[in-house]
C-alpha positions as CSV (number, residue, x, y, z in Angstrom):
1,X,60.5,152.1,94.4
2,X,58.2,152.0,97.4
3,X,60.3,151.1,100.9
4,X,58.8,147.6,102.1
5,X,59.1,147.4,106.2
6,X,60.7,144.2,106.8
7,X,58.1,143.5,109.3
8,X,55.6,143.4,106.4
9,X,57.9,141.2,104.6
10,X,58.4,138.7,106.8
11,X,54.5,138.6,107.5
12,X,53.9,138.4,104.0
13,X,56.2,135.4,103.6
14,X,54.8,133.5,106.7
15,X,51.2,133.8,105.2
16,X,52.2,132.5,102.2
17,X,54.2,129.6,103.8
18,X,57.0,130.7,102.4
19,X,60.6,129.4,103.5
20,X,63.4,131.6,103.9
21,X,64.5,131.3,100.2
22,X,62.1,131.3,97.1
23,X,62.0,131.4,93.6
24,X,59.2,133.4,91.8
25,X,57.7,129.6,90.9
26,X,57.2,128.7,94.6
27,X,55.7,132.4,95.3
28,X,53.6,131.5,92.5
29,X,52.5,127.8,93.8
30,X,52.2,128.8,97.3
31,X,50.2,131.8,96.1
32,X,47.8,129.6,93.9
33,X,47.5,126.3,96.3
34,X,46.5,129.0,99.4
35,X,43.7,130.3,97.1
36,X,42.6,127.1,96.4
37,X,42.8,125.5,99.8
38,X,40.6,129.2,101.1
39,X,38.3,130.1,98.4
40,X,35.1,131.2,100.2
41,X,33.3,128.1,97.6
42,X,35.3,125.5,99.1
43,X,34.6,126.8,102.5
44,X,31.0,127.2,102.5
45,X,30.7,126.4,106.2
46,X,33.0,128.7,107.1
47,X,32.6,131.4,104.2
48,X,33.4,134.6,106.4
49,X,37.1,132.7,107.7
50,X,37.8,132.4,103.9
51,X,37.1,136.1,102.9
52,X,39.8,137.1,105.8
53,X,42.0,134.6,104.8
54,X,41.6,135.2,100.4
55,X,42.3,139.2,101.8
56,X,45.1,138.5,103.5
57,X,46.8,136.1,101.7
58,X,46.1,138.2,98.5
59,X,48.0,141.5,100.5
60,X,51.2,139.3,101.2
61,X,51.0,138.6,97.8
62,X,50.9,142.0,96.9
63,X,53.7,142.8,99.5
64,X,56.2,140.0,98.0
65,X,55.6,140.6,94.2
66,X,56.8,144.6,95.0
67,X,60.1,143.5,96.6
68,X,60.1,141.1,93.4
69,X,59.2,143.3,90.6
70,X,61.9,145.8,92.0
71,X,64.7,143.4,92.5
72,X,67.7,144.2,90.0
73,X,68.9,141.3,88.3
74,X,72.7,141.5,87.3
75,X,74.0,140.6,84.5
76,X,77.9,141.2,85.2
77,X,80.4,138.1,84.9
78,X,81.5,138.5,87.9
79,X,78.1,137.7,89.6
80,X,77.1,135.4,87.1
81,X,80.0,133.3,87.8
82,X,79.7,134.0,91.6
83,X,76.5,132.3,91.5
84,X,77.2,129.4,89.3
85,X,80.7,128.6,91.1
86,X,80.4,130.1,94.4
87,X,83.8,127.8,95.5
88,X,85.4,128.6,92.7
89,X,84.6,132.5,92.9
90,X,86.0,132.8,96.2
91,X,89.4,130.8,95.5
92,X,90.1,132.9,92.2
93,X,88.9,136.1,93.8
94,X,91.1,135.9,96.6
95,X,93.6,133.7,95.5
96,X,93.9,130.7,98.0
97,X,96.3,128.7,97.2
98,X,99.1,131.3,98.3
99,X,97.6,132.0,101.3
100,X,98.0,128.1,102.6
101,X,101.6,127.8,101.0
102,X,100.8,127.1,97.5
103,X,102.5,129.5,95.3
């Protein structure tokens, strides 16, 4: 796996108008609407701007589908349920209710 520089990352996420959290659809619309919205044909009058802009919004693109394509996905029940009951994780993981005078 190639090492990304955060730096690069966080570029990369700004130029696709990104937020701080995204799903692989909204990399995927933001990728698609910025192509649209810069396409050197819908920019005739300024068809030298949109090259720059395709290039670079076509790197970030490059830059954020690596981190994604190398992300390892788990599959344990432990995470699964982490994510689907995050409150619920945390109080059977650690047990609250003794620790406020419940058992």
């Amino acid at each position: 796996m190639k090492s990304i520089p955060f730096k690069a990352l966080d570029e990369a996420r700004k130029i696709l108008e990104l937020p701080d959290r995204a799903d692989i659809s909204l990399i995927k619309s933001h990728y698609r609407r910025l192509c649209r919205k810069w396409h050197p044909d819908r920019n005739a009058e300024r068809r030298e701007d949109a090259h720059a802009m395709i290039k670079k919004i076509n790197e970030a693109h490059e830059i954020i589908m690596e981190l994604v394509k190398n992300y390892q996905y788990s599959f344990l029940k432990e995470d699964i349920q982490r994510w689907a009951d995050p409150e619920g994780w945390w109080r059977d993981k650690f047990h609250q209710s003794e620790w406020i005078g419940g058992g």
